[in-house]
C-alpha positions as CSV (number, residue, x, y, z in Angstrom):
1,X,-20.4,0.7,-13.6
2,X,-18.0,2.0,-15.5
3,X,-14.6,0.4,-16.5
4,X,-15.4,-1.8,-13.9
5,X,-15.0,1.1,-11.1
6,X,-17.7,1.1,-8.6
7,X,-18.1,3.7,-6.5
8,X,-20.4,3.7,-3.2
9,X,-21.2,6.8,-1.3
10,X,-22.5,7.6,2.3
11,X,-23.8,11.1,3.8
12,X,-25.1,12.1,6.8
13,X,-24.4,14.7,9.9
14,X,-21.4,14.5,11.8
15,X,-21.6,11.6,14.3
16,X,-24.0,9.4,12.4
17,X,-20.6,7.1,11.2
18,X,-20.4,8.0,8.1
19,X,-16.9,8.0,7.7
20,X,-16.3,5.0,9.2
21,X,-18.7,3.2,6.9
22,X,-16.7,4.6,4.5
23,X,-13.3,3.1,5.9
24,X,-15.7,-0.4,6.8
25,X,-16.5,-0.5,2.9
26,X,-13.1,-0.2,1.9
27,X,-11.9,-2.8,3.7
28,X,-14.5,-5.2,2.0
29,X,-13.6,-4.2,-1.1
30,X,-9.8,-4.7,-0.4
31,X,-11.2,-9.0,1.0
32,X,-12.2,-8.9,-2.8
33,X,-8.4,-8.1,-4.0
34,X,-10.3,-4.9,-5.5
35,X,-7.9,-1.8,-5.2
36,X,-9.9,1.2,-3.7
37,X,-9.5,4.9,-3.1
38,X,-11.5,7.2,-0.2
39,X,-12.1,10.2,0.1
40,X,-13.6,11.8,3.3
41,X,-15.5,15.9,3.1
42,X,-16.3,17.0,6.5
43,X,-16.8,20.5,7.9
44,X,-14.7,21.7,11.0
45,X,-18.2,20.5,13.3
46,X,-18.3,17.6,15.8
47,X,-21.7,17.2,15.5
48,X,-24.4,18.0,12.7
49,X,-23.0,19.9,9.1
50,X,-22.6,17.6,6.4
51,X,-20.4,14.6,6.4
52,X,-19.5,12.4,3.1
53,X,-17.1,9.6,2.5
54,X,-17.0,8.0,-0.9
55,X,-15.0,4.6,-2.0
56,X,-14.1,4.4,-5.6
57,X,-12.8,0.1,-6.1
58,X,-11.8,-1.4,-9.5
59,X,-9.7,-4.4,-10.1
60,X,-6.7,-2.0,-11.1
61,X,-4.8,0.5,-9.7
62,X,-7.2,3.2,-8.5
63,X,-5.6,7.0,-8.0
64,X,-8.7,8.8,-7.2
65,X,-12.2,9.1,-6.1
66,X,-15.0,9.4,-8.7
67,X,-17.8,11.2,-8.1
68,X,-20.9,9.5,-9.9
69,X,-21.6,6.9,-7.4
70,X,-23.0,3.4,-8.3
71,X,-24.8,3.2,-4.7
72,X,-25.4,6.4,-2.4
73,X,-26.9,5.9,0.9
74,X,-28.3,9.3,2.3
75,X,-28.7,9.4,5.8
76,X,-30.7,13.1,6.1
77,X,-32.6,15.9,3.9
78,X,-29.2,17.9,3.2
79,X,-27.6,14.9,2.0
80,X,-30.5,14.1,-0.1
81,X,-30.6,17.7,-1.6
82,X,-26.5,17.8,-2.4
83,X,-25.7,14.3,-3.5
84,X,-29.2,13.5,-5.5
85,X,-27.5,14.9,-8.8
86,X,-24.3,12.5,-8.0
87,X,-25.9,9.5,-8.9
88,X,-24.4,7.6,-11.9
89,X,-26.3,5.9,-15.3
90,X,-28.1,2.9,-13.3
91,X,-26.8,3.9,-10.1
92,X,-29.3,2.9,-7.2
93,X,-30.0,5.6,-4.1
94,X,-31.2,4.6,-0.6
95,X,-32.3,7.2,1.4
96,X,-33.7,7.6,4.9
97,X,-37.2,8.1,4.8
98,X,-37.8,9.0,8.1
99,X,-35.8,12.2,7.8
100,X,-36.2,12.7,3.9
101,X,-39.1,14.1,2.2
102,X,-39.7,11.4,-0.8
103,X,-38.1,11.8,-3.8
104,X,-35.7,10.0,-6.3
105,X,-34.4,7.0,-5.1
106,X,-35.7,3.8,-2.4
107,X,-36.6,4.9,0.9
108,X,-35.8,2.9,3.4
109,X,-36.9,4.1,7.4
110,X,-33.2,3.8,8.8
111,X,-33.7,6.6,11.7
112,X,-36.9,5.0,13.0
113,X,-35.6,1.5,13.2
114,X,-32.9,2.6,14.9
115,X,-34.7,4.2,17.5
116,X,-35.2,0.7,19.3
117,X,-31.2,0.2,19.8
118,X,-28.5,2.1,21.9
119,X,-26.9,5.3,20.6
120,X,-29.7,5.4,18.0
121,X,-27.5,8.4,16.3
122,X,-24.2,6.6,15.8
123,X,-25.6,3.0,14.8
124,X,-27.4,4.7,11.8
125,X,-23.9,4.5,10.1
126,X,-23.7,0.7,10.3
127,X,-27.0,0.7,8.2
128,X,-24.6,1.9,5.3
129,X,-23.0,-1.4,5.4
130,X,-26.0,-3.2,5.6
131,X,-27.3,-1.6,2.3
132,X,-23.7,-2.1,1.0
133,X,-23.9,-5.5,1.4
134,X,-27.5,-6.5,-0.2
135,X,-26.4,-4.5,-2.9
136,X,-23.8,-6.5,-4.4
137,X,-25.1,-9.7,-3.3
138,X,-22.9,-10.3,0.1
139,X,-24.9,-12.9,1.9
140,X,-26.0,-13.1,5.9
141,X,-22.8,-14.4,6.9
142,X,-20.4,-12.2,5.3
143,X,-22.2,-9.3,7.1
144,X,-22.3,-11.1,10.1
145,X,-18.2,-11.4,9.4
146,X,-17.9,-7.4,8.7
147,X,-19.8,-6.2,11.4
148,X,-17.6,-8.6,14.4
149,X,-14.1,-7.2,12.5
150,X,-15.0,-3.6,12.4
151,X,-17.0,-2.4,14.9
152,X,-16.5,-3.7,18.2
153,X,-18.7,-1.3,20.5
154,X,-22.4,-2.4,20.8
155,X,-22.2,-6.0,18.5
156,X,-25.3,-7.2,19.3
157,X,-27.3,-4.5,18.8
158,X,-24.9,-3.9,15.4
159,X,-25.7,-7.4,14.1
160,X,-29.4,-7.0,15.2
161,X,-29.7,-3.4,13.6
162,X,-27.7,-4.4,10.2
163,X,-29.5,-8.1,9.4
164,X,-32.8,-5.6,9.9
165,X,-31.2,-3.4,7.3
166,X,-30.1,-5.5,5.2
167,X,-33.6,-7.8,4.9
168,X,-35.6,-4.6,4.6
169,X,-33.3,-3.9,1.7
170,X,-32.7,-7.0,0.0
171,X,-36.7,-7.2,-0.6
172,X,-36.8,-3.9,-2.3
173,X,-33.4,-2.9,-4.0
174,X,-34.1,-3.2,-7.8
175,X,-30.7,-4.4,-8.5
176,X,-27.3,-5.8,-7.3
177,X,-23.8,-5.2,-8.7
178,X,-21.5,-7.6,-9.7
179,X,-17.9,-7.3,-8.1
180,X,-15.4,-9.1,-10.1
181,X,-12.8,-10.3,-7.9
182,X,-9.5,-9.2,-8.8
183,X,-5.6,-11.0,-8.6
184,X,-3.7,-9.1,-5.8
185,X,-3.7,-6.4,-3.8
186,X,-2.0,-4.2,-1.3
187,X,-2.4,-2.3,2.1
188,X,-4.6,0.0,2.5
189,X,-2.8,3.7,3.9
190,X,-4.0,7.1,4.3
191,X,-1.3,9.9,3.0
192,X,-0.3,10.1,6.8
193,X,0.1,7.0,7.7
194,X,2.4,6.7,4.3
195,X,4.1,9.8,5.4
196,X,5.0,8.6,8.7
197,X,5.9,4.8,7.6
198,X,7.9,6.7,4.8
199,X,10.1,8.3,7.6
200,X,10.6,5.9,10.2
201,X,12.1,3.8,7.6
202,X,14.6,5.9,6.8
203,X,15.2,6.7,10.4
204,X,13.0,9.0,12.2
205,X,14.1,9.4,15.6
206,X,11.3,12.3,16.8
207,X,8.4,13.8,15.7
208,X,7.2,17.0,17.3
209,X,3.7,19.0,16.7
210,X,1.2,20.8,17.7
211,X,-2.3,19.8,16.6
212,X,-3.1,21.4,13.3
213,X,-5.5,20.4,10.4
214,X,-4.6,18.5,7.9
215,X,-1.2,17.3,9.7
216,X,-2.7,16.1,13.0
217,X,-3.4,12.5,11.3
218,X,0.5,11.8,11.2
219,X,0.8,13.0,14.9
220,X,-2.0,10.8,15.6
221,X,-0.6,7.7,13.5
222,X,2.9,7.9,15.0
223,X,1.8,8.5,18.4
224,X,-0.3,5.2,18.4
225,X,2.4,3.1,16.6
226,X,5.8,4.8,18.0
227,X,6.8,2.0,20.3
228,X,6.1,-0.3,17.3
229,X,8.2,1.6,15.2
230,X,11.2,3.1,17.2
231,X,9.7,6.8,17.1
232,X,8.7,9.5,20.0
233,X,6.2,11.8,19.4
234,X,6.5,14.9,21.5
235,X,3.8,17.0,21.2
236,X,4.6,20.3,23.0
237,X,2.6,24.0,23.9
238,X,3.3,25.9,20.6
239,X,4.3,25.9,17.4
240,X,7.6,28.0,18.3
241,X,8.1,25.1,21.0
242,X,7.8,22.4,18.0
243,X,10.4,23.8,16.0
244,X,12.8,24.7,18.2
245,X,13.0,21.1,20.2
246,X,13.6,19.6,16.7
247,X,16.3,21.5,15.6
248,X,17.6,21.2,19.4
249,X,17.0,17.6,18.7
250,X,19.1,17.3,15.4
251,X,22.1,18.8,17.4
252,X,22.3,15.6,19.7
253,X,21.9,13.4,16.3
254,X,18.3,12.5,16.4
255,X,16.7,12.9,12.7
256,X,13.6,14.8,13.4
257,X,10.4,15.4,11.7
258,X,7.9,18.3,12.4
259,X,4.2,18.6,11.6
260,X,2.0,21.8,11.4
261,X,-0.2,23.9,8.6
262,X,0.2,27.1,7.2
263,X,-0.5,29.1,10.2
264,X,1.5,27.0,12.7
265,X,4.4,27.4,9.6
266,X,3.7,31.2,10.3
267,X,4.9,31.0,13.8
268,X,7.9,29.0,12.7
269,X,9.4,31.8,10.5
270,X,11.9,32.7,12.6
271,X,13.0,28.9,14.1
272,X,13.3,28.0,10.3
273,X,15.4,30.6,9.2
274,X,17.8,29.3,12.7
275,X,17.9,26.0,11.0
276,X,19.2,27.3,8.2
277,X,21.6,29.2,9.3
278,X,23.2,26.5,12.0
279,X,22.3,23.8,9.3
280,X,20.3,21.6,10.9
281,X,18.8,19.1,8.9
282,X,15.0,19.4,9.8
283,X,12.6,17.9,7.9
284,X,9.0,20.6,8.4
285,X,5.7,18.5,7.3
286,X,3.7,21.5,5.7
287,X,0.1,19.9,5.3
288,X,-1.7,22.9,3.0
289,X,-5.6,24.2,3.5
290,X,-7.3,26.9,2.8
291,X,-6.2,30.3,3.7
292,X,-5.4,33.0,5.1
293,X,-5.8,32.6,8.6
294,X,-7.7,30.4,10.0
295,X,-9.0,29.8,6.3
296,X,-11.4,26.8,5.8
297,X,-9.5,24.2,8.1
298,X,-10.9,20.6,6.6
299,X,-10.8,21.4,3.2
300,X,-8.1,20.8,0.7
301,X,-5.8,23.7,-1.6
302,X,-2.7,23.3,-2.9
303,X,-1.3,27.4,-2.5
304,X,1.9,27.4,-0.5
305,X,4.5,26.7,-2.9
306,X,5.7,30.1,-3.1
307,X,5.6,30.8,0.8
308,X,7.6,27.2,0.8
309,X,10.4,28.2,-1.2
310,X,10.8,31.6,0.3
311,X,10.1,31.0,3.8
312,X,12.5,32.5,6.7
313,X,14.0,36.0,6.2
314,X,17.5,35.9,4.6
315,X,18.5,33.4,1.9
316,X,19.5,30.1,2.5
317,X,19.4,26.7,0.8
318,X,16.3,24.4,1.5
319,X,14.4,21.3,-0.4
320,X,10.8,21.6,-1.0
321,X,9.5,18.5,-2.3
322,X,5.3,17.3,-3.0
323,X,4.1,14.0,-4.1
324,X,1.1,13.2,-6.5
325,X,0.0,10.3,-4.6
326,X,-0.4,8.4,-1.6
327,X,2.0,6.1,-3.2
328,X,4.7,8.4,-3.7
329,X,3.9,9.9,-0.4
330,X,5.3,7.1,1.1
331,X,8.9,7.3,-1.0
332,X,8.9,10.6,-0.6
333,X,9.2,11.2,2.8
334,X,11.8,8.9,3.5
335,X,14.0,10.5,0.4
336,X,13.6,13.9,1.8
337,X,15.1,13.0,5.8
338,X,18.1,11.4,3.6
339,X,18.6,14.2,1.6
340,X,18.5,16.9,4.5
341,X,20.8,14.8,6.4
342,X,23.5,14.2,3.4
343,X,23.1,18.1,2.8
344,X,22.6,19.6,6.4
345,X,19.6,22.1,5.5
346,X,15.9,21.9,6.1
347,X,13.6,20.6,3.8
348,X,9.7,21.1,3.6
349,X,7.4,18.2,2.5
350,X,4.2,19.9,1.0
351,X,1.3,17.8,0.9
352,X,-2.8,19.4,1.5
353,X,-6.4,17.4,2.8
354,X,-7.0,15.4,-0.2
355,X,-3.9,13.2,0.1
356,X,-3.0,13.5,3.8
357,X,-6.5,12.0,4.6
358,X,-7.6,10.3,1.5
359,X,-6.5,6.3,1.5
360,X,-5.9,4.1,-1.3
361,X,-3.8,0.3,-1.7
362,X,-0.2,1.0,-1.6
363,X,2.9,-1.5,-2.4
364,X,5.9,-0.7,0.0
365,X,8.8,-1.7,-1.3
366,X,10.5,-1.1,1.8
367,X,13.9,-1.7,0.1
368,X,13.8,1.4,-2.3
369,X,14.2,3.6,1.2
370,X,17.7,4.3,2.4
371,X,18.5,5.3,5.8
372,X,22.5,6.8,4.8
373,X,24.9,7.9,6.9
374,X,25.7,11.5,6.6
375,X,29.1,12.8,6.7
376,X,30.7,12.3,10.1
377,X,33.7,13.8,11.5
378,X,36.0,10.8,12.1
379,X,39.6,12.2,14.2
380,X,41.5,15.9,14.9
381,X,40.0,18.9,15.4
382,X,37.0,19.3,14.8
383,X,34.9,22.6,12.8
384,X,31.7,22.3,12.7
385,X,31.1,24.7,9.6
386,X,34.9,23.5,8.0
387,X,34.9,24.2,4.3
388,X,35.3,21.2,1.9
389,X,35.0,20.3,-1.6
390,X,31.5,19.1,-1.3
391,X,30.1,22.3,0.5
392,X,28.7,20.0,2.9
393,X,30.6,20.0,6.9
394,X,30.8,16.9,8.8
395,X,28.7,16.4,11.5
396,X,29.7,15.3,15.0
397,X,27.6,14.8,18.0
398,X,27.8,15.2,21.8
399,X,29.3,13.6,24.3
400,X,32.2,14.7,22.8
401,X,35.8,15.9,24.2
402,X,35.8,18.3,21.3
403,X,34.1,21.7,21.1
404,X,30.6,21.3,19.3
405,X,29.2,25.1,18.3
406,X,26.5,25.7,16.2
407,X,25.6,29.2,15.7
408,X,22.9,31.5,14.6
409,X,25.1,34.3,13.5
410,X,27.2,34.8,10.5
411,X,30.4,32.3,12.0
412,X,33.6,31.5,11.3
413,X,34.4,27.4,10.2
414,X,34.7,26.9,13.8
415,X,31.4,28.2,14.8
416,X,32.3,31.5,16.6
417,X,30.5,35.1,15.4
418,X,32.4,37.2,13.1
């Protein structure tokens, strides 16, 4: 290992569980107060393709995945063939022999003894944890412990499938690791779950999208947990439909949040260009993959920057902001909703894949987010776009006895065209 970083790795097709052995081994590493990072590769498949998830965990702070793993457990031939060479010094492979020709590494027959259990396909996943666990020296009862707390489907059969696992490995494996415990640690979050905790603390109201790779996670996340945390999640039939409700939304006084990718962005165009015109303080999620098009819709790039800062026809004021972790994520998103609010213009949190879906141990300091007030018309008449010192107009919000008019042509203070 080096620096004291150990990093597992499990690949198979799509539905044999790999990812969620990769979220299961995480979560063991985090009962050691080891910090970890994951990263998940998956094609746009449901089932078959090629599936990855590989857990990096040191006793520090841990920012990244590596990619030389300590312990790789290959589940099928083209996991065998891609990963083989990502192996580290003294690292220890485990493949499945039943469905990989022999070559470097142990082979262990995962497929076949599987066969003899329900959902034979699917439980082959839970034999990553059993490996995982033999490996660095996790006894019979602390399996017995993971399996119960993380997967609830089928525990008999689990338990049954993994203690066969993990005997059949324990005999053979040529070495175990040696996790040092560490002091503290912290929550595990993926970049959307940051995002989304980020901005309900500072006062997200509503969250509207339509399902779009990489953002979908957030949709997911606050849809599950809204009650929990005060937020709707509407989820409505376009991308055009998305936009609009939220700057609809914003008029009433609701600080709203929208989700979508570069092409649903695309379709927005015109809806952003409205909020900045009528100054609605719209915070747009833009969660970046490959392009154009369609593109590659799993996989991570970072190349929107420049259709960020000049999206919408016309020129008008926005924020475009990033973060370079999962960490700042978190911050980040709750800044931003302040700062469209105290400046009444849309503002476009870029993030891409890797972060969005990656998960690592982050400290909230729930106290560093603000949710402030923004500048509210208090008595007299009132003008929605009145001109002041600041540049920025105070808000007010219906029911009201006074006139309200925000407007998508050039206006006067009061809101009428000119």
């Amino acid at each position: 290992m080096n620096d004291e970083i150990f990093t597992y790795l499990i690949a198979g097709k799509a539905g044999q569980g790999t990812k969620k052995a990769g979220i299961v081994a995480a979560n063991f590493f985090t009962t050691l107060k080891r910090n970890v990072f994951q990263m998940n590769d998956y094609p746009s498949l449901i089932r078959g393709g090629h599936n990855f998830s590989i857990v990096s965990t040191a006793t520090r702070k841990i920012f990244s995945h590596y990619m030389k793993a300590d312990l790789a457990v290959l589940l099928d031939q083209r996991s065998f063939t891609t990963h083989q060479s990502h192996l580290a010094e003294n690292g220890v492979l485990i493949y499945d022999s039943t469905t990989v020709k022999q070559g470097q590494g142990i082979g262990v027959p995962i497929s076949a003894l599987a066969k003899k259990y329900s959902d034979p396909d699917l439980i082959v996943g839970v034999a990553g944890i059993a490996v995982l666990a033999a490996a660095v020296g996790a006894d019979r009862t602390k399996l017995d412990v993971i399996i119960q707390n993380e997967y609830h489907r089928n525990v008999e059969d689990n338990l049954k499938f993994a203690y066969e696992i993990y005997d059949y490995v324990d005999e053979i494996i040529p070495q175990q690791f040696v996790l040092r415990e560490g002091t503290e640690t912290y929550p595990i979050l993926t970049g959307a779950e940051a995002i989304g905790l980020g901005a309900c603390i500072a006062g997200l109201d509503l969250y509207f999208a339509y399902p779009m790779t990489p953002s979908t996670p957030i949709l997911h996340f606050l849809a599950f947990q809204g009650k929990k945390l005060g937020v709707i999640t509407v989820q409505p039939e376009n991308e055009i439909a998305v936009a609009n409700m939220a700057i609809g939304a914003t008029f009433t006084g609701a600080r709203s949040m929208v989700g979508t990718s570069g092409g649903g962005f695309c379709l927005m165009q015109e809806a952003f260009s409205l909020a900045g015109m009528v100054e609605a303080p719209v915070v747009f999620f833009l969660g970046q993959r490959p392009g154009p098009s369609t593109g590659v819709p799993t996989y991570t790039e970072q190349g929107e920057l420049l259709f960020s800062l000049y999206s919408g026809q016309g020129e008008f004021p926005r924020i475009v902001a990033s973060p370079g972790s999962i960490e700042e994520a978190f911050y980040l998103s709750g800044e931003l909703l302040d700062l469209v609010w105290r400046f009444q213009t849309p503002g476009i949190l870029l993030s891409e894949k890797h972060l969005t879906e990656s998960s690592m141990n982050v400290e909230c300091k729930l106290e560093k987010i603000q949710e402030v007030e923004p500048d509210l018309h208090m008595n007299g008449s009132y003008q929605r776009y009145r001109q002041t010192d600041t540049g920025v107009s105070p808000l007010l919000f219906p029911p009201s006895e006074t006139m309200i008019k925000w407007n998508s042509y050039e206006h006067d203070e009061q809101g009428y065209t000119t």
